[in-house]
C-alpha positions as CSV (number, residue, x, y, z in Angstrom):
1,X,235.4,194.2,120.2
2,X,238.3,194.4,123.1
3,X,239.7,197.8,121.4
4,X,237.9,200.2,118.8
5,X,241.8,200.5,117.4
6,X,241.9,198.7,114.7
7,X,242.5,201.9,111.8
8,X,244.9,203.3,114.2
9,X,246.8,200.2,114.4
10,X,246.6,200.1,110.8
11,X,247.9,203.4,110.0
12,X,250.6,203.2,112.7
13,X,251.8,200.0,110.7
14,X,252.0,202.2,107.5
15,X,253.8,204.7,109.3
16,X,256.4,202.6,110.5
17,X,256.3,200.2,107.2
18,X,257.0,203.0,105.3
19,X,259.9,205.2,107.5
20,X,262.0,201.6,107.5
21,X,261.6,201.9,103.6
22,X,263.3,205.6,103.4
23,X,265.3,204.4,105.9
24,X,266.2,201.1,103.7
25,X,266.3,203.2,100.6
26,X,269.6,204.2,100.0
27,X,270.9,201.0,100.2
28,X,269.5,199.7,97.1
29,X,270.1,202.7,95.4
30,X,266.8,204.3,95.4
31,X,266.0,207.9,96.6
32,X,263.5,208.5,100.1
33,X,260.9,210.6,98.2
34,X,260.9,208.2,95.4
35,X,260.2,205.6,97.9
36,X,257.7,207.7,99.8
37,X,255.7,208.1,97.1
38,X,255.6,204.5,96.1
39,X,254.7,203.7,98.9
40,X,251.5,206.3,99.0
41,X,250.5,205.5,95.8
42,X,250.7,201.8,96.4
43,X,248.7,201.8,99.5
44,X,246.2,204.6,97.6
45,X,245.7,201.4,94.7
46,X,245.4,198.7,97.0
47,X,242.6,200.2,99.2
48,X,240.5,201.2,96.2
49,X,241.2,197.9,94.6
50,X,239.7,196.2,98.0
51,X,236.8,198.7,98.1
52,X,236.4,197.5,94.7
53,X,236.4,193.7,94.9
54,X,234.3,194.0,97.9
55,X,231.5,195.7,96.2
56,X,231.3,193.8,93.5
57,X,233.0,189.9,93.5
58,X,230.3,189.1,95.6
59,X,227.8,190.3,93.7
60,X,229.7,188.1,90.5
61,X,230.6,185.0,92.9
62,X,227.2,185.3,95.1
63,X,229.4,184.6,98.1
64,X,230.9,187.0,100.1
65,X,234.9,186.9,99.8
66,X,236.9,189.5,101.8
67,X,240.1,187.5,101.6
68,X,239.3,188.0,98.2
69,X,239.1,191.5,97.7
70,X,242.4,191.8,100.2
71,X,244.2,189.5,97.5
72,X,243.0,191.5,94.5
73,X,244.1,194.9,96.3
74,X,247.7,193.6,97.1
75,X,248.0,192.5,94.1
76,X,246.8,195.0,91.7
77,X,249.3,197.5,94.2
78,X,252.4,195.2,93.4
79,X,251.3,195.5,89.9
80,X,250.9,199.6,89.8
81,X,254.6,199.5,91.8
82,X,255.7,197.1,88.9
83,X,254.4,199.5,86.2
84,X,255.2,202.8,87.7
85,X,258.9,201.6,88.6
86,X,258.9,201.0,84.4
87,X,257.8,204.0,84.0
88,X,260.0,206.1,86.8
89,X,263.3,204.1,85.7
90,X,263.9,202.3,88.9
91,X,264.3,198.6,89.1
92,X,261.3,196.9,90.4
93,X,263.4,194.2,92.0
94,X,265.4,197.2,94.3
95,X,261.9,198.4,95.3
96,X,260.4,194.8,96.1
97,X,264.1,194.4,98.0
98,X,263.4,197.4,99.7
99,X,259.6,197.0,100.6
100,X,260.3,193.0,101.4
101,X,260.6,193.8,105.5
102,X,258.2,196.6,105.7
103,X,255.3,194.9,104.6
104,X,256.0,192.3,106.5
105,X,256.4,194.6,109.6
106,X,253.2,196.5,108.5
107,X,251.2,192.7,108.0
108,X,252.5,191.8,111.5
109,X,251.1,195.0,113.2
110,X,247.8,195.0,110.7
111,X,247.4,191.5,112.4
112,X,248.1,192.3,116.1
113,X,245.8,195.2,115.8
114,X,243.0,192.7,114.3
115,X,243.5,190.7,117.6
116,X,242.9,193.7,119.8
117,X,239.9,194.5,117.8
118,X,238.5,191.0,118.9
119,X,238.1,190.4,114.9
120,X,241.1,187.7,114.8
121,X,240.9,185.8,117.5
122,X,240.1,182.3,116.3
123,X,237.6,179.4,117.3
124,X,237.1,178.4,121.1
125,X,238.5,175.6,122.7
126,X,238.2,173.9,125.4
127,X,241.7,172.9,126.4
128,X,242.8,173.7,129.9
């Protein structure tokens, strides 16, 4: 392990993820607390549904699958968006408009803090 960052890293990402939503809010139409709280919520669901898949798909698969349970907690997080946005009367397509840049800004720093860690940092090789 290079750095023992890796959850600070993490939550910085969210941090910044989430102030260039409110900050991307009013442009589709959508108020900064509603997206605030989207965004809590959906990163709430999507770390229990990883805690979740890891404890037991493994146990159902016999194989250990973390890219797996990352899946399953991304998606069952676009899926609580999708039904709370039903349920709040906002447009899921303005809130996956709206959260299209800051996940990817949050993915990129999740994976630069994963290469400071040491835990992404590929095979060896042996060219010069």
């Amino acid at each position: 392990m290079l750095l023992p960052t890796l959850g600070v890293v993490v939550v910085l990402g969210w941090i910044a993820a989430v102030a260039l939503a409110v900050a991307r809010a009013p442009t589709y139409g959508i108020g900064r607390a509603t997206v605030f709280v989207t965004a809590s919520a959906a990163l709430l669901v999507c770390v229990f549904a990883d805690r979740v898949a890891n404890n037991f798909l493994p146990a159902w698969l016999g194989w250990a699958v973390p890219s797996v349970a990352c899946a399953a907690g991304i998606a069952l997080a676009a899926l609580g968006v999708a039904v709370w946005s039903h349920m709040a009367g906002v447009r899921f397509s303005a809130l996956a408009d709206c959260f299209s840049q800051p996940i990817a800004l949050a993915l990129a720093v999740e994976r630069f803090g994963c290469f400071l860690a040491g835990s992404a940092y590929g095979r060896p090789t042996d060219c010069p």
